[in-house]
C-alpha positions as CSV (number, residue, x, y, z in Angstrom):
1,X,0.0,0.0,0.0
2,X,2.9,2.3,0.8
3,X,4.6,1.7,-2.5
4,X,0.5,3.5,-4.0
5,X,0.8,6.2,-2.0
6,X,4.3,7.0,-2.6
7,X,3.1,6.7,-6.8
8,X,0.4,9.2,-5.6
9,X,2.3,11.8,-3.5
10,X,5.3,11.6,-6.2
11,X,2.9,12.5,-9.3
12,X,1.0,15.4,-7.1
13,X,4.8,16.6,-6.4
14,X,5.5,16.5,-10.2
15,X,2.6,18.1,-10.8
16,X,2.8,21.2,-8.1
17,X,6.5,21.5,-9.9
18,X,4.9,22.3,-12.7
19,X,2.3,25.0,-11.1
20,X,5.5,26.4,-9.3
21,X,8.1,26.9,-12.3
22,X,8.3,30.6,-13.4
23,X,11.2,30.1,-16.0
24,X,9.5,29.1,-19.7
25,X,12.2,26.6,-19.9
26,X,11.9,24.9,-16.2
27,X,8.3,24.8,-17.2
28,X,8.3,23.4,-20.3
29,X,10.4,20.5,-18.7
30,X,8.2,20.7,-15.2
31,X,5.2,19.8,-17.3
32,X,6.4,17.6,-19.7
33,X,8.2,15.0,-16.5
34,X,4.5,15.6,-15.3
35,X,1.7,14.9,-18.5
36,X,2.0,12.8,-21.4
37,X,2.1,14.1,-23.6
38,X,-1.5,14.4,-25.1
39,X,-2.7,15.0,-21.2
40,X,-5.3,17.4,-20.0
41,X,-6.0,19.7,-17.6
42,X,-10.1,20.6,-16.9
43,X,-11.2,23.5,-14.0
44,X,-14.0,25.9,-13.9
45,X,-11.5,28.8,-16.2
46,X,-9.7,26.4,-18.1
47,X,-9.9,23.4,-20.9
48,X,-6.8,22.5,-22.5
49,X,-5.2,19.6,-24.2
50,X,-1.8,18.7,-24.5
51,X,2.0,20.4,-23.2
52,X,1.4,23.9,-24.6
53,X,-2.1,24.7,-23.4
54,X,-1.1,23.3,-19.8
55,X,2.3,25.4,-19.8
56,X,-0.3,28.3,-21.1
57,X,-2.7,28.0,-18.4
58,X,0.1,28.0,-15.7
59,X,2.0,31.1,-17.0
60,X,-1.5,33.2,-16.9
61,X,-1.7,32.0,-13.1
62,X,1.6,33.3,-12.5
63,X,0.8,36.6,-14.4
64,X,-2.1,37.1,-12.1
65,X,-0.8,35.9,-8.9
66,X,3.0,37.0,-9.0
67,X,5.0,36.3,-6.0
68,X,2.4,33.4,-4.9
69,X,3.3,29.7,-4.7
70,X,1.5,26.5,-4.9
71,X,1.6,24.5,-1.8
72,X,0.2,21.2,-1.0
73,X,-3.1,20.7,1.8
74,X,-4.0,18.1,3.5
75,X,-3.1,14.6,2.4
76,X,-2.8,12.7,-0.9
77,X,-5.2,10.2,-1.6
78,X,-5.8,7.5,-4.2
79,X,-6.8,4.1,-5.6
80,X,-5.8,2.1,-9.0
81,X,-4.4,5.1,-11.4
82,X,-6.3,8.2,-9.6
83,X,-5.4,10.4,-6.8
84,X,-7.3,13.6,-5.1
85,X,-5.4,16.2,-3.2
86,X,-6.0,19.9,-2.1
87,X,-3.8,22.6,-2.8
88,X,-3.4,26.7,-2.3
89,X,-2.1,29.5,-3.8
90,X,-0.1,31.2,-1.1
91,X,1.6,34.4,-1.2
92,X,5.3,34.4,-0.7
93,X,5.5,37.1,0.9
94,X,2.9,37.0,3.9
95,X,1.4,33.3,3.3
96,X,-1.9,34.2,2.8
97,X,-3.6,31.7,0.9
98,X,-6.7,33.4,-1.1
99,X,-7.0,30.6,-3.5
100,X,-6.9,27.1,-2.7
101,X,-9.1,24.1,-4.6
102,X,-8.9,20.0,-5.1
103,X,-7.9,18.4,-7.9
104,X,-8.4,14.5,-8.9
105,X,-5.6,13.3,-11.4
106,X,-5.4,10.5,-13.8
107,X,-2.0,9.2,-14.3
108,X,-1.0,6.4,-17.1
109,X,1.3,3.4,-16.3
110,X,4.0,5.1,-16.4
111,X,2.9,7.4,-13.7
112,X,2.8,10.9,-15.6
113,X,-0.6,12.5,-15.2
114,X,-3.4,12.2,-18.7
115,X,-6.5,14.4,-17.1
116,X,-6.8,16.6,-14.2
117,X,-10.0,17.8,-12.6
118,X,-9.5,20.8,-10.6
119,X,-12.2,22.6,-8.5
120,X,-12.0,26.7,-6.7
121,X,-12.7,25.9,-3.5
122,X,-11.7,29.0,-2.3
123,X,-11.2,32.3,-4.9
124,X,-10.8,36.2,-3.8
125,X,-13.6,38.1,-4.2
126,X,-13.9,39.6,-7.4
């Protein structure tokens, strides 16, 4: 069971990598060690297919939220080739957290993550 949850909390940690790199180049790598390469990524703003459209999708977060960081919450959980987790968006430089959401992956044999559902659980007020 250990050897599962250590396939889980591995591909999360891939993935929040990914959500974290700010240099084009570490995230073009970030995401491509995280997705295959035809993988998706699905939340309430967002529909996109494939390396490009998720590396798109990040760098718009990071426009928006500047200085912030995505941090893990709570604990990984999952069964067969999916895994739920929370997450936030914390600010670097007071560690506010005015975003935060789950997300359920879908990972392929080989461990690197095909679909993502994400869901706001928590957004700033607009």
């Amino acid at each position: 069971m250990s050897e599962n949850t250590n396939r889980y909390e591995a591909a999360v940690a891939r993935y929040l990598e990914a959500w974290n790199a700010a240099e084009p180049e570490a995230l073009e790598k970030a995401v491509a060690a995280a997705w295959t390469p035809d993988g998706g990524y699905t939340d309430p703003l967002a529909d996109v297919r494939g390396h490009a459209g998720i590396a798109a999708v990040i760098t718009a977060v990071h426009q928006q939220f500047p200085g912030f960081s995505f941090r893990p919450r709570g604990t990984v959980d999952g069964h067969h080739d999916i895994a739920r987790f929370g997450w936030e968006l914390v600010n670097d430089a007071d560690g506010s957290a005015p975003v935060a959401g789950s997300d359920v992956i879908v990972l392929d044999d080989g461990d690197r993550i095909r679909s993502v559902f994400g869901f706001l659980d928590r957004m700033p007020p607009a």
